[in-house]
C-alpha atoms as one frame of an Amber mdcrd trajectory, in Angstrom:
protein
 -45.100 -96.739 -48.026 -43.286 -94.597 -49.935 -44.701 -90.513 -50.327 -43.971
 -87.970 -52.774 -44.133 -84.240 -51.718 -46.130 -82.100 -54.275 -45.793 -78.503
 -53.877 -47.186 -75.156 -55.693 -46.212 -71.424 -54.201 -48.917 -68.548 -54.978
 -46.801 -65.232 -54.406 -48.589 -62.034 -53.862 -46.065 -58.995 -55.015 -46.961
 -55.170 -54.276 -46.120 -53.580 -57.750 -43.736 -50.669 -56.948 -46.193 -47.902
 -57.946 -46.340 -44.394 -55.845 -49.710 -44.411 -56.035 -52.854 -47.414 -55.454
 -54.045 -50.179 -57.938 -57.432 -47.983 -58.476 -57.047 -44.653 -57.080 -54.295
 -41.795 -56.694 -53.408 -42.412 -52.870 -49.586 -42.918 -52.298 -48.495 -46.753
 -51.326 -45.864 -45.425 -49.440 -45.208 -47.787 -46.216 -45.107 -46.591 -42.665
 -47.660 -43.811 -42.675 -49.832 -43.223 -39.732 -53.043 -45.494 -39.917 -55.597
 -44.716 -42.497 -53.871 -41.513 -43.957 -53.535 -43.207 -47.343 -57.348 -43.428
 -47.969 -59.912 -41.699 -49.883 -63.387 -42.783 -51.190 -62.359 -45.087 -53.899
 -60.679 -47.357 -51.919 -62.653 -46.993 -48.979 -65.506 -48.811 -51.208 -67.714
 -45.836 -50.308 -71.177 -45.844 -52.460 -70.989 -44.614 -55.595 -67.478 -44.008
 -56.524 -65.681 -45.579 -59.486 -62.050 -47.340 -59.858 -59.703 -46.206 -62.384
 -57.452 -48.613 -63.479 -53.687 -47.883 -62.902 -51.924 -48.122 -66.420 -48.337
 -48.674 -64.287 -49.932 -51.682 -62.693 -50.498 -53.411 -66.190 -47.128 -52.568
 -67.946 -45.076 -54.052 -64.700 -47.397 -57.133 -65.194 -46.227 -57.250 -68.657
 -42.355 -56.712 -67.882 -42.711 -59.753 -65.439 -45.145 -61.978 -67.974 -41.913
 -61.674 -70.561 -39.258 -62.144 -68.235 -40.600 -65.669 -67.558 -41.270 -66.202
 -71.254 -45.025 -65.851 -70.219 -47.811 -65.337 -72.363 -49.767 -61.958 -72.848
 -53.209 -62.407 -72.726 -53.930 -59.159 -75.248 -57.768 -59.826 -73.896 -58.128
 -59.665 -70.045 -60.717 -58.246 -67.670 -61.222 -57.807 -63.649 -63.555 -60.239
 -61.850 -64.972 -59.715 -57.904 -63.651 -61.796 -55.685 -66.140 -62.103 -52.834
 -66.082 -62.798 -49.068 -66.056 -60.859 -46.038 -63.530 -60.002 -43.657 -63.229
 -56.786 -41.252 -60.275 -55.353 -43.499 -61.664 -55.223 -46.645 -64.149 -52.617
 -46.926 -66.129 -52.887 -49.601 -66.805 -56.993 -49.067 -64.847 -58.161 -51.855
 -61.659 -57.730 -53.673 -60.797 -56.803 -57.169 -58.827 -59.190 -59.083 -59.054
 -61.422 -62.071 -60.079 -64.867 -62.712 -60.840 -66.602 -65.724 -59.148 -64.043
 -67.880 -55.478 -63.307 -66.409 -53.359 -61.185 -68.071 -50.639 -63.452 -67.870
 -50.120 -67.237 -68.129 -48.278 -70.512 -69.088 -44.514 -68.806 -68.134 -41.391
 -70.775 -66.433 -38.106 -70.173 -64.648 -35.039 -72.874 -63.823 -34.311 -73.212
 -60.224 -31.015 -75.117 -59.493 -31.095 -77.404 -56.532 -28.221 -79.926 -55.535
 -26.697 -79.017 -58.982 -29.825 -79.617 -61.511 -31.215 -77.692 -63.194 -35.003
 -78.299 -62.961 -38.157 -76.326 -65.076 -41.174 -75.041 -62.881 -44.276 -74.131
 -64.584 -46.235 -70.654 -63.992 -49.904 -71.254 -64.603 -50.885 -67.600 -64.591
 -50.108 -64.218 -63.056 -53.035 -61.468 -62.053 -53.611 -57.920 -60.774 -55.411
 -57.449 -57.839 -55.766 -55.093 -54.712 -54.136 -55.734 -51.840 -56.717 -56.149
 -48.241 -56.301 -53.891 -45.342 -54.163 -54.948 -41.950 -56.163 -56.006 -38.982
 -53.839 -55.023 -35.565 -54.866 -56.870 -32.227 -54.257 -55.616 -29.016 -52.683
 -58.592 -26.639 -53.749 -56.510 -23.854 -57.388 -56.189 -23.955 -59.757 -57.945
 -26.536 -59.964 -54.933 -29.339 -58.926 -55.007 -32.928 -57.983 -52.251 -34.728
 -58.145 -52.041 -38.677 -55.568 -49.773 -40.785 -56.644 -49.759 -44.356 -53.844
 -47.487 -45.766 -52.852 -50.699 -47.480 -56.297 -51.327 -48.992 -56.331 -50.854
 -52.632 -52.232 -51.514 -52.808 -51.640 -53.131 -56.391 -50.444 -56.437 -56.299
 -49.251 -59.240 -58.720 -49.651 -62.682 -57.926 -47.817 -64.879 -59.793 -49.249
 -68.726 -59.092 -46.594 -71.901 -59.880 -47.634 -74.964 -61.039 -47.456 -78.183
 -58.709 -43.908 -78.659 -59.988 -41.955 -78.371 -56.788 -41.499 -81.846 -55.495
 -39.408 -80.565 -52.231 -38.874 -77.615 -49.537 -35.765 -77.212 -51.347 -37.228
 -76.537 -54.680 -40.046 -74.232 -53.460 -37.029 -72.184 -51.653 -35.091 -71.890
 -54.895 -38.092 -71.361 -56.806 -39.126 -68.226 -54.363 -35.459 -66.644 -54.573
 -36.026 -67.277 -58.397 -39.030 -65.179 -58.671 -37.966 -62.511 -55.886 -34.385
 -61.712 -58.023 -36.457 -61.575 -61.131 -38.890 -58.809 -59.508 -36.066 -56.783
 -57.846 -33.828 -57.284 -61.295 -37.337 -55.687 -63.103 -37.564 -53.138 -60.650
 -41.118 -53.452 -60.218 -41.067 -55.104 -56.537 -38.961 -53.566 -53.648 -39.281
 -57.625 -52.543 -39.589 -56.410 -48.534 -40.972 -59.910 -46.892 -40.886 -57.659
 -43.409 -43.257 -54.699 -44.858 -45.142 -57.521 -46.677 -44.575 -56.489 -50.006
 -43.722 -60.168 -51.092 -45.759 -62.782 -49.458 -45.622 -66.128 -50.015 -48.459
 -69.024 -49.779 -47.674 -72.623 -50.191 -49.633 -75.187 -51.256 -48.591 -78.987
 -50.437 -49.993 -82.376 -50.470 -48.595 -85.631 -50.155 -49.103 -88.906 -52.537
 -48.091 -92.322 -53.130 -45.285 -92.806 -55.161 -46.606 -93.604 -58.713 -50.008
 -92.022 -58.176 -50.998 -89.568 -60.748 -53.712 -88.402 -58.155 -53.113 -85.394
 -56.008 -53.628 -86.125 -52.425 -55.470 -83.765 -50.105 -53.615 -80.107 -49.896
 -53.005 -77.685 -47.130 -52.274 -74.198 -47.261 -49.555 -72.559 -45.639 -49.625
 -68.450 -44.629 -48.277 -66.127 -42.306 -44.728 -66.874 -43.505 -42.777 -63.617
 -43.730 -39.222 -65.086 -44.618 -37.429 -67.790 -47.019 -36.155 -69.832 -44.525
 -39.750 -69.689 -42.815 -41.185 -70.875 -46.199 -39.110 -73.522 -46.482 -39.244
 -74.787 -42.212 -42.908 -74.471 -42.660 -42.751 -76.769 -45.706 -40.425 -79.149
 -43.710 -42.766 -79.527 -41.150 -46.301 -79.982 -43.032 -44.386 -82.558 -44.662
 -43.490 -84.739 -41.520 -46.644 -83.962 -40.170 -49.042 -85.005 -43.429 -46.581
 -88.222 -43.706 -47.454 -89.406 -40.174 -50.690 -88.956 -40.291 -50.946 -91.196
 -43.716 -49.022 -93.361 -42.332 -51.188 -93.094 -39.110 -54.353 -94.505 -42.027
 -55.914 -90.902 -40.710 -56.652 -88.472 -43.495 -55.229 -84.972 -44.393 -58.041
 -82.215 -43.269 -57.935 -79.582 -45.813 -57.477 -76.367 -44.326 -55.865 -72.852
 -44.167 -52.582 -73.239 -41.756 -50.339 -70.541 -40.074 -47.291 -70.925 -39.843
 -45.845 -70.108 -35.923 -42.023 -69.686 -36.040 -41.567 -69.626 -32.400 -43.308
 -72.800 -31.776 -41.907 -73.954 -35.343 -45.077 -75.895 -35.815 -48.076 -75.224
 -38.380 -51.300 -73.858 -36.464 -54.964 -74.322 -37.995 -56.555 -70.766 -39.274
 -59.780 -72.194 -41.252 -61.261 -74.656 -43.329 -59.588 -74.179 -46.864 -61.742
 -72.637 -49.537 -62.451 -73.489 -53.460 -62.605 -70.951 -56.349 -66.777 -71.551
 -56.043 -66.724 -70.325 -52.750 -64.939 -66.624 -53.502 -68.197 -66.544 -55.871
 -66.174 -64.851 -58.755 -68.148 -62.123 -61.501 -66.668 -60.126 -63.742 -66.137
 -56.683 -62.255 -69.314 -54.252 -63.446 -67.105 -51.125 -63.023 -63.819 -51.700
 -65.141 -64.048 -52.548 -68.794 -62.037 -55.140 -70.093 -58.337 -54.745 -70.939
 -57.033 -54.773 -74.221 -53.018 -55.413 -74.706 -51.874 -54.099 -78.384 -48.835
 -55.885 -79.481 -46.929 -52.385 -80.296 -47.250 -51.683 -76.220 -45.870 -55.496
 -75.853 -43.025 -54.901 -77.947 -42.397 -51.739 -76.322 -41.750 -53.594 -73.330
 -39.903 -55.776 -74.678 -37.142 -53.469 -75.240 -37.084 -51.962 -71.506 -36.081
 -55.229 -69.654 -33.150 -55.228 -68.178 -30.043 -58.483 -68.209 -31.941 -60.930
 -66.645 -30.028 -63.010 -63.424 -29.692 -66.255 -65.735 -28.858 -64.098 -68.568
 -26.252 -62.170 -66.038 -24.843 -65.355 -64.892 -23.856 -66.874 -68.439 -21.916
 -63.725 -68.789 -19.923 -63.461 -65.614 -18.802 -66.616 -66.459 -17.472 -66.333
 -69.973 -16.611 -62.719 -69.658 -15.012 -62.985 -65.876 -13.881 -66.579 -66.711
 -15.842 -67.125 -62.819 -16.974 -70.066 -61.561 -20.825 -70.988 -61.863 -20.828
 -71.071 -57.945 -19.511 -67.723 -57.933 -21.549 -66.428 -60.673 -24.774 -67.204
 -59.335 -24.037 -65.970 -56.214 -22.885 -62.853 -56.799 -26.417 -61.895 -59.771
 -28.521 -63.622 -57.420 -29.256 -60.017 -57.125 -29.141 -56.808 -58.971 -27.749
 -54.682 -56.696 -24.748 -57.044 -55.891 -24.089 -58.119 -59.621 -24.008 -53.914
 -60.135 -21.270 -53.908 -57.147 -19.205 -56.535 -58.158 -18.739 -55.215 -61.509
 -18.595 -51.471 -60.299 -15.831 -52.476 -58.391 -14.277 -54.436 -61.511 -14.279
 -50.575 -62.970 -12.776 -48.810 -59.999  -9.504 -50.999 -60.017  -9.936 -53.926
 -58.807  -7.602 -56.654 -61.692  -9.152 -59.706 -61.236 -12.343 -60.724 -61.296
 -11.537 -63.920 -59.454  -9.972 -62.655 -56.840 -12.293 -59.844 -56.149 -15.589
 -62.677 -55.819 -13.556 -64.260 -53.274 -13.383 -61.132 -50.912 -17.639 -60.027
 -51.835 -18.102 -63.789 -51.076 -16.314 -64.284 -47.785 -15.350 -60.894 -46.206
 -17.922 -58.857 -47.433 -20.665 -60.756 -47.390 -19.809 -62.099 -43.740 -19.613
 -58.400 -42.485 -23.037 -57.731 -43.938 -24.560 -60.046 -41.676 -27.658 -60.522
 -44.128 -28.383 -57.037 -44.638 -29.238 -55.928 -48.059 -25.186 -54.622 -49.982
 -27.071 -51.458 -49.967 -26.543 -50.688 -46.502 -22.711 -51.233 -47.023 -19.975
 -48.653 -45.781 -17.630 -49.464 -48.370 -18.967 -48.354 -51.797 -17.890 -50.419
 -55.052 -15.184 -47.768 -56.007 -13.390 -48.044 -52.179 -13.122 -51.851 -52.548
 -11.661 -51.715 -55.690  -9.183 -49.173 -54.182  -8.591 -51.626 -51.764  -8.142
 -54.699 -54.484  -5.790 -52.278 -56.774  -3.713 -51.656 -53.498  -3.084 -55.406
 -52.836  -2.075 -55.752 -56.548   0.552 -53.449 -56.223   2.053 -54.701 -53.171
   1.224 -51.726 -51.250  -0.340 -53.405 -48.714  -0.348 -57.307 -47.533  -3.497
 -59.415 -47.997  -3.527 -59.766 -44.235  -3.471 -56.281 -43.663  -6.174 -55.540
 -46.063  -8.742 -57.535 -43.834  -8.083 -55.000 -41.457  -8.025 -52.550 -43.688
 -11.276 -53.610 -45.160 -12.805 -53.942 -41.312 -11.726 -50.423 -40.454 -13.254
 -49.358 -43.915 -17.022 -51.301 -42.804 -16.851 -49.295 -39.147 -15.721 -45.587
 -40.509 -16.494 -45.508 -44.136 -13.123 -44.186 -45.296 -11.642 -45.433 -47.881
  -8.261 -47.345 -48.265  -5.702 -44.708 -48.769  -7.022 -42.711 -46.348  -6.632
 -45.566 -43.608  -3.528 -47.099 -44.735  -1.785 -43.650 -44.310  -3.057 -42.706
 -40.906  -2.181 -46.105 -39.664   0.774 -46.659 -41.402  -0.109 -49.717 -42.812
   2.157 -49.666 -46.329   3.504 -52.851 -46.945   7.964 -53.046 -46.613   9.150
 -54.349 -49.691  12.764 -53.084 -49.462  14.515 -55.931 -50.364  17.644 -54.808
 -48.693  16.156 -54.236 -45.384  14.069 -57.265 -45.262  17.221 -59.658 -46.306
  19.331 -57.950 -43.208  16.257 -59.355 -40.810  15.805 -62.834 -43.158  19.709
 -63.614 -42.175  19.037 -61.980 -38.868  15.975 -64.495 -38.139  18.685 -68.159
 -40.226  21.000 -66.934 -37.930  19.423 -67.522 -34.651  17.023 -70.862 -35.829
  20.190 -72.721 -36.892  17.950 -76.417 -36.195  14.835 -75.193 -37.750  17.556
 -74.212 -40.846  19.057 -77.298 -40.893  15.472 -79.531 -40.830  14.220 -77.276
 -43.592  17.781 -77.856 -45.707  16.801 -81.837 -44.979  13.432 -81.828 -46.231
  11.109 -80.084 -44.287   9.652 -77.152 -46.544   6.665 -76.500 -44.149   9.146
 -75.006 -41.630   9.030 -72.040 -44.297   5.585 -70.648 -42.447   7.926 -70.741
 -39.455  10.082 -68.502 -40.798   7.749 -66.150 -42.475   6.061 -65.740 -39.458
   9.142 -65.038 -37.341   9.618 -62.003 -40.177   5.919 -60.742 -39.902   6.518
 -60.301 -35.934   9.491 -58.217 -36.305   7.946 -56.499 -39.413   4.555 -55.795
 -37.585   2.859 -57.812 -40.638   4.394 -55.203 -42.843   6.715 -57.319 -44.126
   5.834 -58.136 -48.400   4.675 -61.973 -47.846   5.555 -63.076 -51.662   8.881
 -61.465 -51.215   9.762 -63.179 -47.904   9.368 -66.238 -49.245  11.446 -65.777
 -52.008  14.522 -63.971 -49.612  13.895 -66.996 -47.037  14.584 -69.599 -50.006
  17.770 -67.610 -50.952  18.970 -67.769 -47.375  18.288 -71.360 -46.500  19.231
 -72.752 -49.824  22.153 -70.416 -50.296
């Protein structure tokens, strides 16, 4: 029997506000436990929430960006249950009246382009962070994330592979980052990811039995975990057992899925509308004002580093799939670097490989000292060999081209004089190799180059070699 993989995602993303969802603590990350509390979002008797007007026009920005709608009527619900880091025994959110819904992006996967649905986005505060001790049986709660503002932004089942709910997640997370209303930090947890998947017979319109996957603090975690629940569910159908649903974890060092707890309905969270806040209501002035903030998009960003930088798609996408590297590539494009083409080819291999994964804004070489670098390869001052250690000294030190090419004496020899005197030098003493080459054998022209660049110290102008090396062997 054939299955089919069905597959939702419900992000959770902490709004980049400086201060809390309900109350004026800061949301900064890393501050010794419980500092960032007060008696709002402690849940202590008596106090009252004010809602944080940021939170809603982020919401907004987000709800347009995915051609959402606005819900101009929306209102806070209680989401109840109990659990030791959430203080006041249930969590603000919304429920049956979202301030966003019915939105979509375009992932691309194996070259299609394929549609998922959003079914809504909603506001909420964040929970606490419970810390165990692996040393002695004590727990210890920090609640300085309590009350954190958060957007999560549910897909519909549209994702029929791991593959699809990876693009779909990179989707979402360089929308957020391009907005600028999501730092996007999967370590510091302020974009989490749960996955919902179930498995069906091909042709069934029914949804089979779902699991839910947490504790998944990467994209490539996201999409193993996925991976896995799906050879596991499969077995056991195949197995005539049924799929138990629950709550999983996902353990990377085991690289299995662990159980957490039986997975709950909506009915369970007993939802009410929230007795403190007063409902929301959206004008569509504030909408349109909105409107006018966004930024260029990533698929908007693509389209026009292809037609304006005449790059390839490939390229393209790689280099806006996000902001900050889109803004480097074409800051560089300003500083001197010629062509476009050329200059995706180094951000894509060289650059890119030296960052290891870290974020481009941890780079040593700023935009303007690459495109010194790319200007100095255009005019010949420098090989393209010797710019990738150029480029490697630039990574380590943080000096710029110039300044290394100078106290290294790195400038490329383009005297044409000097060079032919070691070209007849080089024909002189290879009298066989000249002879095969005269008879046919044009790859024999590395040979030669390379007998130059030894003599040269890889000074030696590469373009111009060849062309004094053809003079000398054809006469």
């Amino acid at each position: 029997m054939e299955f089919e993989t069905v597959i939702g995602l419900e992000i959770h993303a902490q709004l980049k506000t400086q201060s809390k969802i309900f109350c004026g603590c800061s949301t900064q990350f890393g501050a010794p436990p419980n500092t960032h509390t007060c008696p709002v979002c402690l849940g202590m008797p008596g106090v009252l929430p004010v809602l944080n007007k940021r939170v809603v026009e982020f919401s907004i920005k987000m709800g347009l960006a995915t051609g959402s709608t606005i819900n101009r009527f929306n209102q806070f619900a209680r989401k109840n249950y109990f659990y030791p880091d959430l203080p006041k025994g249930y969590q603000t959110s919304q429920f049956d009246l979202p301030i966003v819904e019915h939105g979509s992006v375009d992932i691309v996967v194996n070259d299609k382009i394929k549609t998922i649905g959003i079914t809504r986005m909603h506001m909420e505060e964040d929970a606490g962070k419970l810390i165990h001790d692996d040393r002695e049986p004590n727990s210890y709660v920090d609640l300085n994330r309590t009350g954190t503002p958060l957007l999560e932004i549910v897909s519909e089942p549209d994702m029929r592979s791991p593959e699809e709910a990876y693009a779909y997640l990179k989707k979402i997370h360089a929308i957020l980052r391009y907005l600028d209303i999501c730092d996007g930090n999967m370590q510091e947890g302020s974009f989490r990811c749960d996955a919902n998947i179930s498995l069906r017979p091909v042709g069934q319109e029914e949804l089979g039995t779902r699991t839910e996957l947490k504790n998944m603090n990467s994209f490539r975690n996201v999409q193993s975990a996925l991976e896995y629940e799906v050879r596991r569910q499969r077995d056991l159908l195949l197995d005539g057992e049924k799929v138990i649903q629950a709550t999983l974890l996902w353990n990377p060092d085991k690289n299995r899925t662990e159980s957490m707890r039986g997975k709950e309905d909506a009915h369970d969270y007993r939802y009410f509308p929230c007795p403190d806040l007063v409902p929301i209501e959206i004008s569509e002035e504030w909408i349109e004002e909105l409107r006018k903030t966004l930024p260029e998009l990533p698929d908007e960003r693509k389209i026009r580093f292809t037609k304006e930088y005449e790059l390839p798609e490939y390229d393209a996408a790689i280099l806006t799939s996000e902001r900050e590297l889109a803004d480097y590539f074409e800051q560089a494009l300003q500083a001197g670097a010629a062509n476009p083409k050329k200059l995706s080819n180094w951000m894509m291999t060289e650059l890119l490989r030296e960052l290891k994964g870290e974020s481009i804004e941890s780079c040593n070489v700023q935009p303007a000292q690459l495109g010194e670098l790319m200007a100095m390869i255009d005019k010949g001052t420098i090989s393209g060999k010797i710019a990738k250690t150029v480029f490697l000294d630039m990574m380590e030190s943080g000096k710029g081209a110039e300044q290394i090419v100078k106290e290294k004496n790195l400038v490329q020899n383009s005297d044409e004089g000097e060079l032919m005197a070691i070209v007849e030098e080089i024909v002189a003493a290879n009298p066989a190799q000249a002879e095969d080459f005269r008879n046919g054998k044009t790859k024999l022209m590395g040979y030669f180059v390379g007998q130059l660049m030894q003599k040269t110290k890889g000074k030696a102008n590469p373009k111009l070699a060849n062309e004094l090396f053809d003079k000398a062997l054809n006469g």
